[in-house]
N, C-alpha and C positions, 0 to 999 in steps of 0.2 A: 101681142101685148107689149106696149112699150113699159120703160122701168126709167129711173133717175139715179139707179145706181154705181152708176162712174162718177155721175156728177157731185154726191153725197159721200161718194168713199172719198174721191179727192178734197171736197171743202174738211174732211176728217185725217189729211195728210197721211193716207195706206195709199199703197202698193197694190195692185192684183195678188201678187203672193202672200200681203200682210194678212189680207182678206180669206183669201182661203184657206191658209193655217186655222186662224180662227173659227172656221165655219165649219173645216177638216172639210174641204174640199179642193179639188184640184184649181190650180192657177188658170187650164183652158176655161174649166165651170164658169167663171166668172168670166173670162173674156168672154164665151158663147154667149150667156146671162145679159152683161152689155151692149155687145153687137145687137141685140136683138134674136139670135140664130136656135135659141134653145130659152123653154120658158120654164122656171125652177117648179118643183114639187109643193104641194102645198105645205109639207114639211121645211125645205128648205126656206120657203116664203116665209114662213114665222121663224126660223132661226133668224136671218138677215134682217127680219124687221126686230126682232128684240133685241139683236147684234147693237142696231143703231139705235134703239129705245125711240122707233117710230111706229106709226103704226102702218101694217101694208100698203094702205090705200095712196099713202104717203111716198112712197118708193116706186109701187107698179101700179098701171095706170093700164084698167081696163078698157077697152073701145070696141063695141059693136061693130061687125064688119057686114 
């Protein structure tokens, strides 16, 4: 699943670490999460989209494989 979430934290002026304080999650979380390498919980999926007051579909980006 790809995501927009570097691209969104950055136009939002955070950090990796700003981000995961907030989300109470580790600094890696988010690098994994970006990279691609690791794909969040559907938990975590609605923190980060309420984080940004968007909605999922907006940040991660489903694709049939």
């Amino acid at each position: 699943m790809k995501n927009r979430l570097e691209e969104i934290r950055k136009a939002r002026g955070l950090n990796q670490e700003d981000l995961a304080v907030a989300l109470e999650v580790s600094r890696q979380t988010i690098g994994s999460l970006e990279n691609g390498r690791y794909n969040p919980s559907i938990l975590l999926a609605f923190r980060i989209a309420r984080y940004f007051g968007l909605p999922i579909e907006d940040i991660f980006i489903y694709e049939e494989e």
